[in-house]
Backbone as CSV, one residue per row, in Angstrom:
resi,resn,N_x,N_y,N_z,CA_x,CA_y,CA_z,C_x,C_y,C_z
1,UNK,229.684,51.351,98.643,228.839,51.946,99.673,228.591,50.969,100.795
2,UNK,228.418,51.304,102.005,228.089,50.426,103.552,226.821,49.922,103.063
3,UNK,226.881,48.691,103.146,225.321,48.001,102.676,223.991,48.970,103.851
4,UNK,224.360,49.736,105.120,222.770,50.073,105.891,222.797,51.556,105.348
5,UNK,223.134,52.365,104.033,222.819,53.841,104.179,221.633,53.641,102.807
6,UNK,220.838,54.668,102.388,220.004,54.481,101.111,220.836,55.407,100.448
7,UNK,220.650,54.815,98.768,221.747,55.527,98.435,220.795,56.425,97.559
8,UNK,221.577,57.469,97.077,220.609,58.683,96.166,220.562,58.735,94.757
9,UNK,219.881,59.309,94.019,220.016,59.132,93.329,220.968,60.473,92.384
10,UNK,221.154,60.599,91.164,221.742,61.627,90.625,221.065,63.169,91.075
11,UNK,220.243,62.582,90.607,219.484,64.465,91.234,219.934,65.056,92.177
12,UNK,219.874,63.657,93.257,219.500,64.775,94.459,218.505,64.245,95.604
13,UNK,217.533,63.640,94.723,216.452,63.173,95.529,216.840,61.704,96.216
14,UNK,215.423,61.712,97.611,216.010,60.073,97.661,215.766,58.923,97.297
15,UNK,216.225,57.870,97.615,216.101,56.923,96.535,214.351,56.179,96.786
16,UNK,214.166,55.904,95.742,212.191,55.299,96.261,212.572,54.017,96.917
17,UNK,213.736,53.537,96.874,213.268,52.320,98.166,214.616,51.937,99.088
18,UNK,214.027,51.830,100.530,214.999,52.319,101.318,215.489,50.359,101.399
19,UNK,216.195,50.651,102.822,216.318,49.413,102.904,215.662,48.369,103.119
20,UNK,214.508,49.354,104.206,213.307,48.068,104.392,212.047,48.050,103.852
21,UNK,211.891,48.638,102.457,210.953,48.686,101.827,210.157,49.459,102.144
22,UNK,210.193,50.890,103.194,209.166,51.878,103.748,208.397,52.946,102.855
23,UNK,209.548,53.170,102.036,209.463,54.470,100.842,208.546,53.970,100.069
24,UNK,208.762,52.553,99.155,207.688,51.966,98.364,205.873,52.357,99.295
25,UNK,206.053,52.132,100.090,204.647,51.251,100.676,204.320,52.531,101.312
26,UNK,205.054,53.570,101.456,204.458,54.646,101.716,203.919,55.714,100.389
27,UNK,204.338,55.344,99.536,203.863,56.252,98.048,203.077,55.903,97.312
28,UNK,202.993,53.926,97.311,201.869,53.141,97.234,200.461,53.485,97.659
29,UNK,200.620,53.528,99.001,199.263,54.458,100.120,198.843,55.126,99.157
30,UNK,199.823,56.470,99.134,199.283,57.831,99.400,198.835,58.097,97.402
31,UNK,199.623,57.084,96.450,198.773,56.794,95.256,197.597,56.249,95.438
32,UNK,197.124,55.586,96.134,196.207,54.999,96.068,194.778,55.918,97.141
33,UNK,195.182,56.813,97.723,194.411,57.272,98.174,193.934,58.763,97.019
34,UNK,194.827,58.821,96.513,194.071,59.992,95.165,193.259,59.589,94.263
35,UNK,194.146,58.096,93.828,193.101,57.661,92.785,191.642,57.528,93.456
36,UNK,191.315,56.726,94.352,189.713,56.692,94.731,189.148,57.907,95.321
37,UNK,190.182,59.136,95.438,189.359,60.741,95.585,188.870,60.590,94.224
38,UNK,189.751,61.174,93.184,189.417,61.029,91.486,188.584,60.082,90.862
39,UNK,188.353,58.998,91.543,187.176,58.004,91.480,186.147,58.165,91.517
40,UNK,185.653,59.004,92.701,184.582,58.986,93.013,184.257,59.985,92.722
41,UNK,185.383,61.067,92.494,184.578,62.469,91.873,184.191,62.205,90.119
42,UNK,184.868,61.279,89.860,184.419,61.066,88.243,182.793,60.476,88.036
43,UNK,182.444,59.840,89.281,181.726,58.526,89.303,180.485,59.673,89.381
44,UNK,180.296,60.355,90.376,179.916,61.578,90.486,178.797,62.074,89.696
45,UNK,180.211,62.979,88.719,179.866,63.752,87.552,179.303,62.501,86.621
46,UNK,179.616,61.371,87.009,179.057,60.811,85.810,177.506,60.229,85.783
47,UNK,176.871,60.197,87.168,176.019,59.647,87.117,174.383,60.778,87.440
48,UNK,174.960,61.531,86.735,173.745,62.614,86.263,173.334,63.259,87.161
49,UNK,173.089,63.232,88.766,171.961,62.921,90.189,172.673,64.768,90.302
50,UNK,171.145,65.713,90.330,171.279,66.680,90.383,172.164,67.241,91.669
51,UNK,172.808,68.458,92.012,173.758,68.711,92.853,172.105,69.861,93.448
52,UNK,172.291,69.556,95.203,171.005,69.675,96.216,171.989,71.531,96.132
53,UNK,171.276,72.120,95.898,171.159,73.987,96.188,170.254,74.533,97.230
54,UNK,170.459,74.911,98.607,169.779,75.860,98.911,169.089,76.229,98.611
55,UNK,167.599,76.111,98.265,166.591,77.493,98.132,165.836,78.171,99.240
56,UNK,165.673,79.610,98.644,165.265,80.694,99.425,163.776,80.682,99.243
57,UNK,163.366,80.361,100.645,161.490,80.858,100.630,161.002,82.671,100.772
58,UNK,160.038,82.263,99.491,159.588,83.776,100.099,158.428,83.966,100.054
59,UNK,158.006,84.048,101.417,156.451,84.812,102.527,156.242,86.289,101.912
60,UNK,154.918,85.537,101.337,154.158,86.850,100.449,154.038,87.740,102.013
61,UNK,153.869,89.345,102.083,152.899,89.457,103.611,152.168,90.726,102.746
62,UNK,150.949,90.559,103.419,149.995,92.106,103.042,150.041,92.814,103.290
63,UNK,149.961,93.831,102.178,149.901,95.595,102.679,148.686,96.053,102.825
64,UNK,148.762,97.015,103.600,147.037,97.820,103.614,146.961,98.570,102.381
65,UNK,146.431,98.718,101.634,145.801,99.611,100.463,145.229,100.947,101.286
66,UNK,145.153,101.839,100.700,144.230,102.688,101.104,143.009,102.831,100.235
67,UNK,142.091,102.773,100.653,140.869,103.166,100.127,140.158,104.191,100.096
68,UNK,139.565,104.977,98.785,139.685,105.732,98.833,137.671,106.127,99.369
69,UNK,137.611,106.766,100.049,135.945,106.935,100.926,135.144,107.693,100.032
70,UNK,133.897,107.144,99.554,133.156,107.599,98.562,132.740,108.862,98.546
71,UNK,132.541,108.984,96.916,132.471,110.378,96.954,131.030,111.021,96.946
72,UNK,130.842,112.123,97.718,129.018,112.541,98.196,128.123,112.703,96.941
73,UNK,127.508,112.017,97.386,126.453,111.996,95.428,125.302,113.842,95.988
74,UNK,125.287,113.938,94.997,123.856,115.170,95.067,122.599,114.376,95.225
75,UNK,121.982,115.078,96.677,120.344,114.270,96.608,119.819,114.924,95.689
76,UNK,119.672,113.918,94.577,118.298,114.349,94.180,116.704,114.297,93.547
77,UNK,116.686,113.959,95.098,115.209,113.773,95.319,114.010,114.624,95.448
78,UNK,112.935,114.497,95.431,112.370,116.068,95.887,111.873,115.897,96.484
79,UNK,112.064,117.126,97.318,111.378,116.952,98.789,109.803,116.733,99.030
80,UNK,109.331,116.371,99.983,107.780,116.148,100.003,107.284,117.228,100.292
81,UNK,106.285,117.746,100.266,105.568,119.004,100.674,104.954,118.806,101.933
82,UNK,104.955,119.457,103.407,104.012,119.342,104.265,103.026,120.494,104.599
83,UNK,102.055,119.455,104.370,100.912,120.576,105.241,101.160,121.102,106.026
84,UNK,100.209,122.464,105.679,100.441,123.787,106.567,98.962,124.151,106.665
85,UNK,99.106,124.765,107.921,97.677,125.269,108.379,97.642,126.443,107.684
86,UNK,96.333,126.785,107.519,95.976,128.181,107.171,96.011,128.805,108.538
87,UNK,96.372,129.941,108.356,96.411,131.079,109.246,94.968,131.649,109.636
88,UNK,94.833,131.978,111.170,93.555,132.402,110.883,93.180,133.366,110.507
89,UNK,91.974,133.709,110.420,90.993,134.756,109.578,89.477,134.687,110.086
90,UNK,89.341,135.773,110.612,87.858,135.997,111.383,86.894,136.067,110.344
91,UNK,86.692,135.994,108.780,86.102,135.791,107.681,86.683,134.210,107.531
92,UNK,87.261,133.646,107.575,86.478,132.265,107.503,86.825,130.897,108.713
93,UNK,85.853,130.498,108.919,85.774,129.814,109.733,85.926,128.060,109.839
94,UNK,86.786,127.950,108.651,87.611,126.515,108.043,89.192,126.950,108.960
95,UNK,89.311,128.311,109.166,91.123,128.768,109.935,90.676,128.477,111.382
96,UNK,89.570,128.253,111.849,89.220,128.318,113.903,88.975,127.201,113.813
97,UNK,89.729,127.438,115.473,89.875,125.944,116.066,88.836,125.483,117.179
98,UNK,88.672,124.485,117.154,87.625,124.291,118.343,88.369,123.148,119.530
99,UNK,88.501,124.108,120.829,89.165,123.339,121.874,88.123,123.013,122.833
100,UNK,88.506,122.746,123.908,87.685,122.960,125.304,87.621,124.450,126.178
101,UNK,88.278,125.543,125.337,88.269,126.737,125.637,87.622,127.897,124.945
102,UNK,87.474,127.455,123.388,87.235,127.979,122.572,86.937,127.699,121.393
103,UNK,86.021,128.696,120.592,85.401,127.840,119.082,86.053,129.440,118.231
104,UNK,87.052,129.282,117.705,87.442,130.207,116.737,87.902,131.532,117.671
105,UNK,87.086,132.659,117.506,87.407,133.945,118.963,86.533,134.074,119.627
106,UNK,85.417,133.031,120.083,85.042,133.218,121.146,85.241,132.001,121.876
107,UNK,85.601,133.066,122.976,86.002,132.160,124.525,85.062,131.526,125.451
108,UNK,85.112,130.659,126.148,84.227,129.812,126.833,84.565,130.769,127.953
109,UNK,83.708,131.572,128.568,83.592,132.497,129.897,84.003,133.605,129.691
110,UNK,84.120,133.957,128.539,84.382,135.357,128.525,82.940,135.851,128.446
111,UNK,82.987,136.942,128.568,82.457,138.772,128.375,81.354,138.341,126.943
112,UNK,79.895,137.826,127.267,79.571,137.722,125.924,79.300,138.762,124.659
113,UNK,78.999,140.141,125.265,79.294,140.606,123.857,80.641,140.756,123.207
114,UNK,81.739,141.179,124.168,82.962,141.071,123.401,83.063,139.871,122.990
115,UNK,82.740,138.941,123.033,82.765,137.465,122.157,82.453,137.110,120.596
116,UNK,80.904,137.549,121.148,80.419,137.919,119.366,80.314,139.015,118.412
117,UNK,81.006,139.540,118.960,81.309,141.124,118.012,82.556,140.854,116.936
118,UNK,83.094,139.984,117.168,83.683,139.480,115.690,83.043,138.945,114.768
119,UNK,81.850,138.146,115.256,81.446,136.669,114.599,80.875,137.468,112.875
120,UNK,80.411,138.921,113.158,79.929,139.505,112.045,81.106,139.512,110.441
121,UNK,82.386,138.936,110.851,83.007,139.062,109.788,82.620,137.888,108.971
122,UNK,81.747,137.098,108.994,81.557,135.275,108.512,80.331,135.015,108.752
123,UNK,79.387,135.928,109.744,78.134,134.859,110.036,77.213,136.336,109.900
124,UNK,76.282,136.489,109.860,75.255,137.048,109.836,74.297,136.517,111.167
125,UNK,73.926,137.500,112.120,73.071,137.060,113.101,71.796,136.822,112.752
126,UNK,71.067,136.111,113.285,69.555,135.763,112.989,68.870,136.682,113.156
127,UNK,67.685,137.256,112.837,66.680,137.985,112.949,65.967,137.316,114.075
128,UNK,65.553,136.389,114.201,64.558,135.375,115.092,64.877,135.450,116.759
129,UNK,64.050,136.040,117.039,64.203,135.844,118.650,64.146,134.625,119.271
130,UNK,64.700,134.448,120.404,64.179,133.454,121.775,64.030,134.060,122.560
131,UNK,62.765,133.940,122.814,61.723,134.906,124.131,62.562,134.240,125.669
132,UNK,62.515,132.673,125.284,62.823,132.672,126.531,64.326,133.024,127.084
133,UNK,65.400,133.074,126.091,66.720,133.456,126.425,66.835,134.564,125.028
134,UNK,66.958,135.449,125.520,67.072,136.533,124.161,67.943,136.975,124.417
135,UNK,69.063,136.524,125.614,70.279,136.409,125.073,70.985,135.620,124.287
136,UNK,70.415,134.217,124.099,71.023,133.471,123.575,71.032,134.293,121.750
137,UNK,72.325,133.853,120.865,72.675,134.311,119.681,72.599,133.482,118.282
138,UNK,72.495,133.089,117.432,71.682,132.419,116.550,73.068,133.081,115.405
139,UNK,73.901,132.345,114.507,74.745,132.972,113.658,74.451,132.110,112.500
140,UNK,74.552,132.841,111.223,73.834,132.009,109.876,75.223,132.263,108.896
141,UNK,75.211,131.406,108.089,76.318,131.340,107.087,75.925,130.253,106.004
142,UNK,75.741,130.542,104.631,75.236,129.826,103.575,76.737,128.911,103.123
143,UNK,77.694,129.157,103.701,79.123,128.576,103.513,79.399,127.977,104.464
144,UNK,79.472,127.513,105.877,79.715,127.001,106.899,79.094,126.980,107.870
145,UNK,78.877,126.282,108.723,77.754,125.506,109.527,77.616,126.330,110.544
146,UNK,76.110,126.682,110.696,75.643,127.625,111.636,75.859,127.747,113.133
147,UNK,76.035,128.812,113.914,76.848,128.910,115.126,75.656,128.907,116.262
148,UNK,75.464,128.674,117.058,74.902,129.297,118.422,75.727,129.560,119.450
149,UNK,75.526,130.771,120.139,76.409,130.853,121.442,75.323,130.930,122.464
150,UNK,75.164,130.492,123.772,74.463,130.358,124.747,75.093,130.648,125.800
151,UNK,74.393,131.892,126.642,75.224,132.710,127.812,74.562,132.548,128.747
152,UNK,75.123,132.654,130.087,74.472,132.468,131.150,75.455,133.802,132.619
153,UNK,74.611,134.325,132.709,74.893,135.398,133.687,76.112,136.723,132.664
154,UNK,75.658,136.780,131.779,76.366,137.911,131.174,77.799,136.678,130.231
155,UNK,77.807,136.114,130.627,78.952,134.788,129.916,78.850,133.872,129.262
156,UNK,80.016,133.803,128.129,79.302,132.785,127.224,79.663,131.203,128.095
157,UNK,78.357,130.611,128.324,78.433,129.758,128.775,78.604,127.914,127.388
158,UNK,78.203,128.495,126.421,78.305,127.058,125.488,78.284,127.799,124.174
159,UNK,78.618,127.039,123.329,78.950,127.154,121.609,78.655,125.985,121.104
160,UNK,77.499,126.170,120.018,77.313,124.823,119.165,77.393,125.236,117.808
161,UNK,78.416,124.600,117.078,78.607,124.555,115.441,78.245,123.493,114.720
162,UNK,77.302,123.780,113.810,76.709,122.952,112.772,75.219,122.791,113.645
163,UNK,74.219,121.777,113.527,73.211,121.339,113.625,71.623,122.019,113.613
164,UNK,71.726,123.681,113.313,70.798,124.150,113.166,70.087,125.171,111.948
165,UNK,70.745,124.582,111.034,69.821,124.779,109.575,69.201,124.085,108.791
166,UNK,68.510,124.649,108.309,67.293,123.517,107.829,67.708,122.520,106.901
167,UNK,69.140,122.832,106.232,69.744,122.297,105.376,70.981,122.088,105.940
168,UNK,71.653,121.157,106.444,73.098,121.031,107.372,74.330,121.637,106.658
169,UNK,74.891,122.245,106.765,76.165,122.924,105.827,77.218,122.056,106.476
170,UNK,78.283,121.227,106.021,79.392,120.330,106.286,80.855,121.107,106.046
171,UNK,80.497,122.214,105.403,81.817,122.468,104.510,82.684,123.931,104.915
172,UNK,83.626,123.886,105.234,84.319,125.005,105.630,84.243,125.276,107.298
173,UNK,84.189,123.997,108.082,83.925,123.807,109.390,84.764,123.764,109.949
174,UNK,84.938,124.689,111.362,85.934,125.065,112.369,86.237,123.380,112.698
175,UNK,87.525,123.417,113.153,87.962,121.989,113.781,89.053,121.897,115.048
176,UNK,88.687,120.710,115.505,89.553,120.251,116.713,90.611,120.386,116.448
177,UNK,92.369,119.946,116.882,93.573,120.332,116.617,93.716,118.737,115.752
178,UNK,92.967,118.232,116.602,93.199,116.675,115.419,92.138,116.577,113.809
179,UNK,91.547,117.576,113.989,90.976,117.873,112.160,89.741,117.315,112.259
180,UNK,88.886,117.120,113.746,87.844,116.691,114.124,86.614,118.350,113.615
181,UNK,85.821,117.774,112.883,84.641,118.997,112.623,83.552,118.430,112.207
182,UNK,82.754,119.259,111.585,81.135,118.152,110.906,81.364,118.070,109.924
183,UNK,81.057,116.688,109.860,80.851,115.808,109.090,82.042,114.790,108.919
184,UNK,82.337,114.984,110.011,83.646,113.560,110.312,82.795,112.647,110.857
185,UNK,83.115,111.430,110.289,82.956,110.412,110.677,83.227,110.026,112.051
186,UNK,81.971,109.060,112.756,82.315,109.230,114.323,83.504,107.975,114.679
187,UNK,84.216,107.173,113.438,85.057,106.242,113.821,86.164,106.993,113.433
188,UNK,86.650,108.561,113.249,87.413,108.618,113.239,87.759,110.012,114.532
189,UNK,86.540,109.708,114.926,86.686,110.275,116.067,86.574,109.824,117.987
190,UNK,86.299,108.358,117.275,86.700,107.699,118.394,88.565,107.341,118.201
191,UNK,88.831,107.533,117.077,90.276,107.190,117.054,91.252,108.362,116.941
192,UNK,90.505,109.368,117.057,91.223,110.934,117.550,91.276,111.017,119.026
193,UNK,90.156,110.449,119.499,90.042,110.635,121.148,90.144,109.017,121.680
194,UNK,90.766,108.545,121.986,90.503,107.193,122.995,89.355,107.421,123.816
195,UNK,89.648,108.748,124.911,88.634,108.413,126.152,87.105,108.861,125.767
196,UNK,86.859,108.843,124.545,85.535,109.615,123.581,84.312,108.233,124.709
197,UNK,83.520,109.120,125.190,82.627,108.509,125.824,81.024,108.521,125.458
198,UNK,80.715,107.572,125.322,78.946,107.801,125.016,78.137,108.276,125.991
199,UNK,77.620,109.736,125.593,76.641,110.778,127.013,74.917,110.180,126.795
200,UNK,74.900,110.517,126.256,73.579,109.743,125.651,72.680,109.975,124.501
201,UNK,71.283,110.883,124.055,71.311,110.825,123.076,69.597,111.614,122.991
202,UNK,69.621,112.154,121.841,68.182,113.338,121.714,67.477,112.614,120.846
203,UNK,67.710,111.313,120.096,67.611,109.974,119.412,67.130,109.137,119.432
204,UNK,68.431,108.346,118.293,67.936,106.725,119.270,69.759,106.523,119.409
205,UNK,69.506,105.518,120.380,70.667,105.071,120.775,72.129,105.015,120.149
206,UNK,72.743,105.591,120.818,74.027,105.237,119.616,74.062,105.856,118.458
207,UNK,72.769,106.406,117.636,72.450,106.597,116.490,72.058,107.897,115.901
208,UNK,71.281,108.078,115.051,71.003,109.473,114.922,71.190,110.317,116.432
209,UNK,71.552,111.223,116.216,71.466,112.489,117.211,71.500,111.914,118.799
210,UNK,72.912,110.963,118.672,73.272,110.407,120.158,74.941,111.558,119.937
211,UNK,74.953,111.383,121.516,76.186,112.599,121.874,76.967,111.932,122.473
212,UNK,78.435,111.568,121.801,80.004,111.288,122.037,80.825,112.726,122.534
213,UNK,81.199,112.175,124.118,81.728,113.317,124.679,83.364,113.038,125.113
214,UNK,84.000,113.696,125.252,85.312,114.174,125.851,85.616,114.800,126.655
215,UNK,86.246,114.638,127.609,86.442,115.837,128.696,87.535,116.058,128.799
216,UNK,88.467,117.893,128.730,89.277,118.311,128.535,89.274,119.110,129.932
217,UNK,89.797,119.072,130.775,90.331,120.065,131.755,88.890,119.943,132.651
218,UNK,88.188,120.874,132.796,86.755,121.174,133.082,85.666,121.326,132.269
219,UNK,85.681,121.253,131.116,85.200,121.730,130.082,84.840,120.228,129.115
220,UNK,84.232,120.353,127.924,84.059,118.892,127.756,83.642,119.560,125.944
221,UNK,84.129,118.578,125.220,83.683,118.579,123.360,82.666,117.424,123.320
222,UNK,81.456,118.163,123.084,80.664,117.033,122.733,80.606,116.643,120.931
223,UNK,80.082,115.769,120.406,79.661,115.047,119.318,78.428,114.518,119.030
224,UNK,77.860,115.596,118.650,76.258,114.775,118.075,75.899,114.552,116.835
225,UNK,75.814,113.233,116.349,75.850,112.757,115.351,74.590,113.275,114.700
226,UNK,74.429,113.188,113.116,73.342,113.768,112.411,72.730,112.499,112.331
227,UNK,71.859,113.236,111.140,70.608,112.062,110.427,70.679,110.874,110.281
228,UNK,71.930,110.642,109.879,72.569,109.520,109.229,73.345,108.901,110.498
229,UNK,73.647,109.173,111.231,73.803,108.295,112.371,75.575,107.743,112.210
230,UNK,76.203,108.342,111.529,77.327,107.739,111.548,78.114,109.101,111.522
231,UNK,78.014,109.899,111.396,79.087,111.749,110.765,78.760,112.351,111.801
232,UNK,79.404,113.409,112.198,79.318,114.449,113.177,78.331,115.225,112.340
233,UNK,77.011,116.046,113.459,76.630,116.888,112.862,76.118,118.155,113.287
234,UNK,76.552,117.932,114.624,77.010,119.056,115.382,78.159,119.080,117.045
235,UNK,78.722,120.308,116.837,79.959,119.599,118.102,79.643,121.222,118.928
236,UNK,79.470,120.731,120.061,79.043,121.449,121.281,80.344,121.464,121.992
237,UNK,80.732,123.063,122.639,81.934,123.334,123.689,81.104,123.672,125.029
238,UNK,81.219,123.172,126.026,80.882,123.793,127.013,81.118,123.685,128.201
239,UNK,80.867,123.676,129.707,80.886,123.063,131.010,80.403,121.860,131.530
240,UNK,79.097,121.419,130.517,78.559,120.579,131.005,78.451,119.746,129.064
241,UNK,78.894,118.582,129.505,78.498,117.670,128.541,77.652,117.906,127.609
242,UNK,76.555,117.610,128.306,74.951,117.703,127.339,74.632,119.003,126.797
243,UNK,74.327,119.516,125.489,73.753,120.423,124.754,72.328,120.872,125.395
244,UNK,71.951,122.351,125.115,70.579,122.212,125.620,69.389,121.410,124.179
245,UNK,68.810,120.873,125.135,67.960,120.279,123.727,67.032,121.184,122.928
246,UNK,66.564,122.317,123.722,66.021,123.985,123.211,66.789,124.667,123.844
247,UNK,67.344,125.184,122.681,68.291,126.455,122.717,67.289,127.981,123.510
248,UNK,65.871,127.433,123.229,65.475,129.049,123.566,64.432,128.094,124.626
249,UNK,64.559,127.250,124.870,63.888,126.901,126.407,64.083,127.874,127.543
């Protein structure tokens, strides 16, 4: 053979070393570059150090619930009872009211006999004259506090309930719309009326048989305290404040 060709071998293949030693030193390399792949993958597996995985986070998020809206309970409570007025009734005189217009059905200026031509269902008229006004009317009741009506020119000019029996009757007494009648207490009738004014007094001061007045429109509710100096014990409707101090003057 020409000493510059490489020669082959039987196979086929070529020969592992050429002339200038290239073939060696190139298979050398490329051995030596597998073994330290296989190196280090052995070295690897061998030295226990867990292999790093991806993990997946997972974000709780909230749902709305529905709730369900309570269910209606039965009241049961019992109800309170409210007072109720009695209805009126020309037989008794606990149902009439006493305003600045009127004491039960009679009217302040009306027509005086049509006035007291009811009063017979509850009061019994007096027998007893007043010479000097024999119009004036005198009404008796062993159940509720005795009436006077006092007229002037054919009209009832004033109405006084309670203060003229020999024995004071308290009980079954016409009243104001605020539940003012005899034998109320006069502190709860300064606190029914604010503008309740002191008129003066058939007395002593302030005291027994002094008169706490009001004035309603034109017309005026007086308050004259009894014996005892502290209770209503008679309440006058009229034009003028003051009661007469003789009814048959």
């Amino acid at each position: 053979m020409p000493g510059n060709q490489n020669p082959r071998v039987q196979d086929g293949t070529k020969p592992l070393l050429d002339d200038g030693g290239g073939l060696v030193k190139g298979a050398v390399r490329t051995t030596g570059i597998i073994i330290a792949l296989m190196a280090s993958t052995v070295l690897a597996a061998c030295s226990g150090a867990p292999v790093s995985t991806p993990t997946r986070t997972v974000i709780a998020t909230a749902t709305a619930s529905a709730v369900a809206p309570p269910e209606p309970t039965a009241d049961t409570s019992t109800p309170t009872p409210t007072a109720t007025e009695a209805a009126f009734s020309l037989s008794d005189p606990a149902t009439w009211t006493i305003s600045a217009e009127e004491v039960g059905p009679i009217a302040l200026g009306g027509e005086l006999q049509g006035e007291i031509d009811d009063l017979s269902a509850a009061y019994t008229r007096s027998s007893d004259a007043c010479p000097a006004s024999p119009e004036t009317s005198f009404w008796e009741s062993a159940d509720a506090p005795w009436l006077a009506v006092v007229p002037r020119g054919g009209n009832v000019a004033g109405v006084a309930v309670g203060g003229l029996s020999p024995e004071p009757v308290t009980t079954n007494s016409p009243e104001t719309a605020a539940g003012i009648g005899v034998g109320t207490a006069l502190a709860e009738v300064q606190s029914a009326y604010p503008d309740l004014q002191y008129t003066g007094t058939y007395g002593e001061q302030q005291g027994p048989f002094s008169l706490w007045s009001v004035q309603i429109g034109g017309s005026y509710i007086t308050f004259q305290l009894g014996e005892d100096g502290a209770t209503v014990g008679m309440i006058w409707v009229g034009a003028v404040a003051m009661p007469p101090y003789e009814y048959c003057a």
